[in-house]
C-alpha positions as CSV (number, residue, x, y, z in Angstrom):
1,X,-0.3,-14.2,14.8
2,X,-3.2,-16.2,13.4
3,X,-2.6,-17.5,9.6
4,X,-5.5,-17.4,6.9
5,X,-5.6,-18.8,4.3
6,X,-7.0,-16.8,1.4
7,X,-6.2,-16.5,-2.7
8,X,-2.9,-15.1,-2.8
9,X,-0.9,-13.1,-5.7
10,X,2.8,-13.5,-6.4
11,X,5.2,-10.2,-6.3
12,X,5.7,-10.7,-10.0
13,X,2.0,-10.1,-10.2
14,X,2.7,-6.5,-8.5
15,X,3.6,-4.0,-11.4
16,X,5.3,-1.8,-8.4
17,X,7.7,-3.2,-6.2
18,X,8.8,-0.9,-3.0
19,X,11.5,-1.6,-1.2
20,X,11.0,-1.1,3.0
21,X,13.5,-2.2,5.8
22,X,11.8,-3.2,8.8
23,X,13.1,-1.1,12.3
24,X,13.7,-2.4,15.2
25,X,10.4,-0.6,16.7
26,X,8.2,-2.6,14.5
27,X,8.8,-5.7,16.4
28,X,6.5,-6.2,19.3
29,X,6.4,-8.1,22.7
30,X,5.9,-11.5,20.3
31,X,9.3,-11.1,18.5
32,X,8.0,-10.6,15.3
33,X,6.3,-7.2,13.5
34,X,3.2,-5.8,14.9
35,X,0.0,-6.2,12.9
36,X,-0.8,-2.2,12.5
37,X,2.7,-2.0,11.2
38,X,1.7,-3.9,8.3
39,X,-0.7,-1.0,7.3
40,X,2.2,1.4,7.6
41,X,3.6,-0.3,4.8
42,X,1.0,-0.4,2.7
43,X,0.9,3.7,3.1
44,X,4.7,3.9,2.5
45,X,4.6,1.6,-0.8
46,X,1.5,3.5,-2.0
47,X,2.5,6.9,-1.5
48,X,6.1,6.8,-1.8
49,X,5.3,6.0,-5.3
50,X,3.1,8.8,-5.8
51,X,5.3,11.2,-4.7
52,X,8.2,9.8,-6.7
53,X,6.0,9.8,-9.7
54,X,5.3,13.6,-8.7
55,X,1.1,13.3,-8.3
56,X,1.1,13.6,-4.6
57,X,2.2,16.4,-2.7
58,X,0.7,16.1,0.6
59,X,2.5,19.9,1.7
60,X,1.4,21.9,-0.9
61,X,-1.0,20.1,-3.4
62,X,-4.9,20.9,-3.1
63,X,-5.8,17.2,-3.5
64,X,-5.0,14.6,-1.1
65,X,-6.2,11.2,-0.6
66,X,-8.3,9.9,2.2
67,X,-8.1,5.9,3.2
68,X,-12.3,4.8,3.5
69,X,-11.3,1.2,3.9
70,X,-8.7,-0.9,4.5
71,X,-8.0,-4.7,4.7
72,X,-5.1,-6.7,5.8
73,X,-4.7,-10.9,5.8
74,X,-1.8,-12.4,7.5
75,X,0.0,-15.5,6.1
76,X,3.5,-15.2,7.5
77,X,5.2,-13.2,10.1
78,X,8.0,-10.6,9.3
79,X,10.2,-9.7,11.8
80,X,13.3,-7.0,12.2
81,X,16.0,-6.9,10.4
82,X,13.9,-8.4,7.6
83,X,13.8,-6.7,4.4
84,X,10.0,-6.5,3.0
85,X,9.1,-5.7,-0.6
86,X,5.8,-4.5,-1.3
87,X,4.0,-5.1,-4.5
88,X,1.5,-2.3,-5.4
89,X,-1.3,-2.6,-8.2
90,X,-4.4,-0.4,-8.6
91,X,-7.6,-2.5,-9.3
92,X,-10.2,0.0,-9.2
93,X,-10.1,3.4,-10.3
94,X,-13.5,5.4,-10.1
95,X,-14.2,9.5,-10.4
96,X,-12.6,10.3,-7.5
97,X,-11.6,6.9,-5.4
98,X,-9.0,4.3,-6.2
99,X,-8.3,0.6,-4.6
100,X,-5.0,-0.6,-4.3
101,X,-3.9,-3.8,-3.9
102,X,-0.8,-4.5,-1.8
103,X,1.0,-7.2,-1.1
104,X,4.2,-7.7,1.4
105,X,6.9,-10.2,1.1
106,X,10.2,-11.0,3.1
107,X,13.0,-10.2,0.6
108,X,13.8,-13.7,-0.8
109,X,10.7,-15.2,-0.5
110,X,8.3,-16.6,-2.9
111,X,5.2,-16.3,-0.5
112,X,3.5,-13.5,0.5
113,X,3.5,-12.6,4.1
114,X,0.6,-10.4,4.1
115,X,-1.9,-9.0,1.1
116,X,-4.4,-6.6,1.4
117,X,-6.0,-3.1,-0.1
118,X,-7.0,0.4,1.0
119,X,-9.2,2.7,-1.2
120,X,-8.5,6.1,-1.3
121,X,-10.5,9.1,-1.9
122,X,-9.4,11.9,-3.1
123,X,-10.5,15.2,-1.4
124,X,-9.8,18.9,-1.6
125,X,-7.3,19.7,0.9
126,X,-9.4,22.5,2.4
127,X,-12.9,21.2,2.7
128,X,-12.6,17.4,2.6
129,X,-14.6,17.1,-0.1
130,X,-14.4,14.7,-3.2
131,X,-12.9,15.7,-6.3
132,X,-12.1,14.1,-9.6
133,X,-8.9,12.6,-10.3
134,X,-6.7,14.8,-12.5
135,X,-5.3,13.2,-15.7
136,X,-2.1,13.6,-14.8
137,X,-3.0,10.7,-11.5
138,X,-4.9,8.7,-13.5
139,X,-2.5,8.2,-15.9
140,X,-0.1,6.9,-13.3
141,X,-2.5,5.0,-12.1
142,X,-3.8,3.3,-15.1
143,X,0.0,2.1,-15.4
144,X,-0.3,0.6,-12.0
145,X,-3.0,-1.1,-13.6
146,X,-4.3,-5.4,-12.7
């Protein structure tokens, strides 16, 4: 796994912490946790929250939310049976997109071993097209708020 460097944020800097147990699946050839996994991650922190928070449901809600981009740097390696918390913030919030920060850390440690973002925009279900974000999102997202 290559290392960059880059400006990095500390899990007390996350106002949502998730915690994910790695499987024994996510480890590749190398002995540590592939690097697609990471993004899987980043989707289970983000919208495991949601749904908790009851503004996502992806079964039977009319508004879902697309990833448009995506971004992952690579500082340390996490492998299986590691424990990772993820540290979620929103830093954007527009009329119908929102960025999300994540960052992933081995249980324990002070270092991140990944950070990165996704944007998501929010669609009608049906037609795929762009919708506001309700009040009742936004609010939970202004309280995920950097």
């Amino acid at each position: 796994m290559v290392m960059v460097e880059t400006d990095t944020r500390l899990l007390s800097d996350y106002p949502i912490i998730r915690r994910i147990p790695t499987r024994w699946m996510d480890n590749d050839a190398y002995g540590h946790v592939n690097n697609v996994t990471y993004y899987s991650y980043f989707d289970t922190a983000v919208n495991g929250y949601l749904i908790e928070k009851d503004v996502l449901d992806y079964l039977h809600g009319q508004t879902i939310g697309l990833v448009v981009e995506t971004s992952c740097k690579y500082m340390k390696s996490l492998e299986f049976p590691d424990i990772v918390l993820a540290g979620v913030a929103v830093s954007h919030i527009g009329n119908s997109s929102v960025r999300y920060e994540i960052g992933l850390f081995k249980e324990g440690d002070t270092d991140p071993a990944a950070q990165g973002y996704f944007i998501h925009v929010y669609v009608d279900k049906a037609t795929r097209r762009p919708v506001n974000i309700d009040s009742t999102l936004r609010y939970v997202l202004e309280e995920m708020s950097i």
